[in-house]
N, C-alpha and C positions, 0 to 999 in steps of 0.2 A: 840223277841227271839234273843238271839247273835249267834253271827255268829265267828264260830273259825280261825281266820287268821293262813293261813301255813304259816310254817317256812322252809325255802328253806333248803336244804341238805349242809351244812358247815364240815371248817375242817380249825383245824390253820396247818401252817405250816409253818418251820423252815429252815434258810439255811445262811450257813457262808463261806465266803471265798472272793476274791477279787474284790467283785461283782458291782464295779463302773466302776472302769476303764477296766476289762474284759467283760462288757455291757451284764452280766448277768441280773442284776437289771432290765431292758427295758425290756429285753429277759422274765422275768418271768410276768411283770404285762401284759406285751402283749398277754401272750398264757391265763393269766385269762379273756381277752375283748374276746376272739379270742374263746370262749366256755360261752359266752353270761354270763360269770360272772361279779360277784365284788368282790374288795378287800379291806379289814384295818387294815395298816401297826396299829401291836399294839407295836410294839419294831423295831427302828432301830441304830445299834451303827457303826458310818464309823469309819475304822482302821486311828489309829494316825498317821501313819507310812508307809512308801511303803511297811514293813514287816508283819505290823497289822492288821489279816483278819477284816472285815465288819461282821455284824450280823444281823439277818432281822428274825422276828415271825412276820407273818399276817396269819390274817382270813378270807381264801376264802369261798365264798357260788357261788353255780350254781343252774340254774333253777329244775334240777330235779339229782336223785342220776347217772341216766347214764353219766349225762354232766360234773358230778361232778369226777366220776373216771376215765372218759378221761381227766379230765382237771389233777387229782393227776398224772397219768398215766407222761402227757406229763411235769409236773414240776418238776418230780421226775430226770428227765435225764437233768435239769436243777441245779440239787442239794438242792430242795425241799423238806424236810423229812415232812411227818405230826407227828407234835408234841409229840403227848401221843401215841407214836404206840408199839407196843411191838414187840417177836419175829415174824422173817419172815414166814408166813406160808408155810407149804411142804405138799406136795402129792404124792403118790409114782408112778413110772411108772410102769403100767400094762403090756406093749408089748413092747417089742425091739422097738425104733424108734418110738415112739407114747408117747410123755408128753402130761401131763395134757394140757384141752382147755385152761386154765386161769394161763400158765405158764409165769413165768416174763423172756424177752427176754434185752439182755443185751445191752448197747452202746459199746464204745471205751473206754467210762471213770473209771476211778480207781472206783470200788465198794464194798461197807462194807453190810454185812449180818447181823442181831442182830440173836446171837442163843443163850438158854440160859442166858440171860442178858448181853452180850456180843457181841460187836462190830466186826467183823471181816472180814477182808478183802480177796475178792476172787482173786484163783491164775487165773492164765491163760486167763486176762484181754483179749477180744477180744468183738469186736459189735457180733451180731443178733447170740449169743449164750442162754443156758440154763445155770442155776445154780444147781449144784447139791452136795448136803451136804452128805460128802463121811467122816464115822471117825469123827464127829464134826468138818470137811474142806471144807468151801466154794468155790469150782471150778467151771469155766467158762468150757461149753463143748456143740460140735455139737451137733444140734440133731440127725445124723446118729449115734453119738456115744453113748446116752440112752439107758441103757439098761432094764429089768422090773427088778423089785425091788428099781432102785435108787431113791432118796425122791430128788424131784425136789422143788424149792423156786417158789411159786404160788402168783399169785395179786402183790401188791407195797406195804404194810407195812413189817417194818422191812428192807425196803433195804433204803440203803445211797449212792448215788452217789456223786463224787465229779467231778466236770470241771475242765479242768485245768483252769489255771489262764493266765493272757497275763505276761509274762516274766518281770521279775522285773529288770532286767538288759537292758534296753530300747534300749541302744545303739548300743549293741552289737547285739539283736535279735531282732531288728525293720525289721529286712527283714524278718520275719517268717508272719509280719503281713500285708507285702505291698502287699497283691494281686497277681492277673495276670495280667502280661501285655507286650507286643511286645512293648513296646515304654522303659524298662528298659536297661540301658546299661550294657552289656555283661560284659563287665570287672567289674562290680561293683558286678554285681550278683555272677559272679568266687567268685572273694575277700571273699563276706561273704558268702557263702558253705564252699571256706576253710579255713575260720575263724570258720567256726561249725564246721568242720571236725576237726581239730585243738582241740577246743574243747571237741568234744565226744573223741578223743582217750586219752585224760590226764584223763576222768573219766572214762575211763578202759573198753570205751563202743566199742561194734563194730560197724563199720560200712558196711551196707549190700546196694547191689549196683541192681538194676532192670534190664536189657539191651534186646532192638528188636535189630534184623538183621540191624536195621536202623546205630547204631553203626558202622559197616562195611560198611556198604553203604556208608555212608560220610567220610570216613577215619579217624574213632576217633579209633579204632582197637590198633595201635600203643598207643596212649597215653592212652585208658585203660589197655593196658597190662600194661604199664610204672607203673601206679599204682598202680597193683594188685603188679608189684614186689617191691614195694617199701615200701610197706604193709599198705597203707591206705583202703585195702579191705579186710573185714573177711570176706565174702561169696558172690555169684552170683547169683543170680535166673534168668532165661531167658528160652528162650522155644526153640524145638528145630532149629527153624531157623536161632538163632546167630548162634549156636552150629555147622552149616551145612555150612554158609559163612565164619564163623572165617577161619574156615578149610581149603575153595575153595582157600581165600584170601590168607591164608600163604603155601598154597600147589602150586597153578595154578596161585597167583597174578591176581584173578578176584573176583568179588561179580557181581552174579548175570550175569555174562557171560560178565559183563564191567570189562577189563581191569582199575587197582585203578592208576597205574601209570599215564596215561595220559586219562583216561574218554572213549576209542575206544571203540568199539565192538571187543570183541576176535572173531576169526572166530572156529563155533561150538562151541561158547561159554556157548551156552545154555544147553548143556550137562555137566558142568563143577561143577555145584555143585553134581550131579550124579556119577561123578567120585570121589571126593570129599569121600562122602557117603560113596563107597566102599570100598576105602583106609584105612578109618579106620575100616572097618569090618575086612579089611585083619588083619589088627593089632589086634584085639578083642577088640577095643575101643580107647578112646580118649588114658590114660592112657599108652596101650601099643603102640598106633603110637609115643607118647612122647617117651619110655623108648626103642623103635628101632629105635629112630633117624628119624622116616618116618615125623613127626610134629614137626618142629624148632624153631616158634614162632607165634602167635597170643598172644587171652586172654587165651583159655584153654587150651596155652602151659603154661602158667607163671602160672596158677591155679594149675596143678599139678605141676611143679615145685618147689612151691612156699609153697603147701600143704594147698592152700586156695580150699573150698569145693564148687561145685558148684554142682547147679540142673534146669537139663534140661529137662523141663514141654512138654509133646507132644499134638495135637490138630489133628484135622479129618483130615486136610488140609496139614499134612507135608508127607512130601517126606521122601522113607528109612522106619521111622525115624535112625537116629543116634542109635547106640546099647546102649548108655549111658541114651538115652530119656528115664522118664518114661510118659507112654501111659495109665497107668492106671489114670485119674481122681483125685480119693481119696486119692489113695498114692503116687501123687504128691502135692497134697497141705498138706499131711502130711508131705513131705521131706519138701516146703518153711516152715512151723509151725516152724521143727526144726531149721532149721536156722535164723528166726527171734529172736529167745530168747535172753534177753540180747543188742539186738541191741540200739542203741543209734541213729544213723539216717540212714535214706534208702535212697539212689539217684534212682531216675524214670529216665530212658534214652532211650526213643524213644519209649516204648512200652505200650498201651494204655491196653490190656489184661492183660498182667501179672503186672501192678503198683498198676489197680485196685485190681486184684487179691490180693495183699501183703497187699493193705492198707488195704481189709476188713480185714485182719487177725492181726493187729498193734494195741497193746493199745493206747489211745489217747498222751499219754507223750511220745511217738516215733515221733523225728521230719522226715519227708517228702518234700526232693527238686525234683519237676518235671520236666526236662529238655525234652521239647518237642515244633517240630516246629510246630503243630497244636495247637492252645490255646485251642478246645475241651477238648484236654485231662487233662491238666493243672487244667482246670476245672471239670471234674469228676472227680479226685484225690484229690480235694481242698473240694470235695462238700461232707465233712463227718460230720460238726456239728460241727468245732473244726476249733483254727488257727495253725494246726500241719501242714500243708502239703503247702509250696509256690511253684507259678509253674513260671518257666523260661522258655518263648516264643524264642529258637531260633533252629540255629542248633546244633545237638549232638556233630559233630564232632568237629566245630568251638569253643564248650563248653568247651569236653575232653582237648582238645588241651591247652587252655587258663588254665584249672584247674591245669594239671596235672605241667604246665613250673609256675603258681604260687606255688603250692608244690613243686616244685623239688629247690625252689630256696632259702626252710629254711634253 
């Protein structure tokens, strides 16, 4: 009697773009060992050119069909299409805030939807979002923000992701790929941020700036105001504790109850951000202590000044808050949402909540410099999948300082 040999659960799939020296290529036959598969390359073409994407069809199989759609699952966000797939399938949401089980959750990377026989690319690129086909328009969107009725993108056929690619101009953006690390010299790392910096604003892009109270603390205060007024800043995100010593600092010349001039202890100094606090209440806000003269200079004197927008994130643990705080949650990471659009790169400066905070919300082609003196942080800013985000082990102040006298000197 014969005996029917199985045939493991297979699937070709397809995927183009930079994928040698973006170490894609590794990246993909690894996740097929890495789910007890195997793979055979049936086609692969390396681009001619530093500008000539790579081409790559193979045939993965895995031991059973579960290990098999985990394995699509995780090659997909590698820019692994399965070959013969057709349109994305959708399912509609039942209850506010309740997608499908088998809903596709999205990376940082640029993503194409097939609907229709048609390629399309979804707006409002962001990681560990939902798709939702609004109007025949593929949009990225929270799941707070599901509502019933909308048809949500289900499973991984029909979607396309692409990675980015590692920078074809080597020279210039070889610091986006040198890691973390306390041993790089400071003056080099300045250089090439405002050498990007330089860059994003000739491509009409803005740049959006992250800042903790650490900013004040070290005395970078001054030379981030310097550059808000100079206009190398379209927007601030920060929470409210910049918001509270920017203020102490240019009102009472303390952070944090230390005198900035010489490092002392102010005496009842610790009451001073408190004071601080109320001053601008008396004003009705930052804006009106600005426009009575009561606030003369910090950063969110030059921001309103300057009519650059800032948003000030509240958290369980502040003081007051500031009247400008928002304290609601949701609709403050809907004020950062707004202000990230359009952005071209984000500087991280001393603040490990709100950098992560931005990056989850950053398509992957937003570049990310981290200036922080813990390399932690550095590193959970870095640790998204992508070589968007370098991080600069030193101090903020020491950083501003150096950034702002290299820009001030085009």
């Amino acid at each position: 009697m014969s005996q029917t040999t199985r045939v493991p659960p297979q699937e070709v799939v397809e995927a183009e773009g930079h994928l040698i020296d973006s170490h894609i290529m590794e990246q993909i036959f690894d996740t097929v060992v890495e789910f007890s598969g195997r793979f055979e390359v049936e086609k692969f073409h390396i681009g001619r050119t530093n500008s000539e994407p790579s081409q790559l069809r193979m045939r993965v199989e895995a031991p059973d069909q579960e290990r098999l759609e985990k394995m699509l699952s995780q090659l997909l966000g590698l820019g692994c299409t399965p070959a013969d797939t057709g349109d994305a399938a959708l399912k509609p949401v039942e209850r506010d805030c309740c997608a499908p089980e088998d809903f596709y959750s999205t990376t940082n990377h640029r993503t194409l939807v097939r609907h229709g026989g048609v390629w399309l690319e979804a707006r409002n690129q962001r990681m560990d979002a939902l798709i939702v086909l609004e109007n025949g328009v593929p949009s990225c969107r929270r799941l707070r923000d599901v509502k019933a009725g909308d048809l949500v993108v289900v499973g991984v056929r029909g979607i396309r992701v692409i990675p980015e690619s590692k920078e074809r101009d080597r020279m210039a953006f070889a610091f986006m790929s040198n890691g973390i690390s306390s041993e790089r010299q400071v003056e080099t790392a300045v250089r090439q941020t405002a050498a990007l910096m330089r860059h994003v604003r000739a491509q009409g892009q803005g740049i959006i700036v992250v800042a903790g109270p650490v900013v004040v603390h070290t005395g970078g205060a001054p030379s981030l105001a310097a550059l808000i007024r100079g206009g190398w800043v379209q927007s601030l995100l920060a929470g409210n504790a910049l918001g509270v010593h920017d203020a102490e600092a240019a009102m009472l010349g303390t952070s944090l109850g230390i005198r900035i001039s010489d490092g002392r202890h102010e005496e009842h100094g610790h009451r001073n951000h408190m004071r601080a606090i109320n001053a601008i209440y008396h004003c009705g806000g930052i804006r009106g202590a600005v426009d009575s003269g009561r606030l003369t200079r910090g950063i969110l004197y030059e921001c309103v000044r300057t009519g650059v927008p800032f948003v000030l994130a509240g958290s369980l643990r502040d003081d007051g808050p500031l009247p400008d705080t928002i304290t609601d949650m949701n609709a403050a990471q809907d004020a950062y949402a707004a202000q990230i659009r359009g952005a071209g790169l984000v500087l991280c400066l001393g603040s490990m909540l709100h950098s992560i905070a931005t990056g989850n919300m950053l398509p992957g082609w937003v570049k990310i410099v981290c200036v922080d003196i813990n390399p932690a942080v550095a590193t959970k800013v870095s640790d998204r999948g992508t070589g968007q985000a370098v991080g600069v082990v030193t101090d903020v102040g020491l950083f501003l300082d150096l950034l702002n006298r290299t820009l001030s000197a085009d």
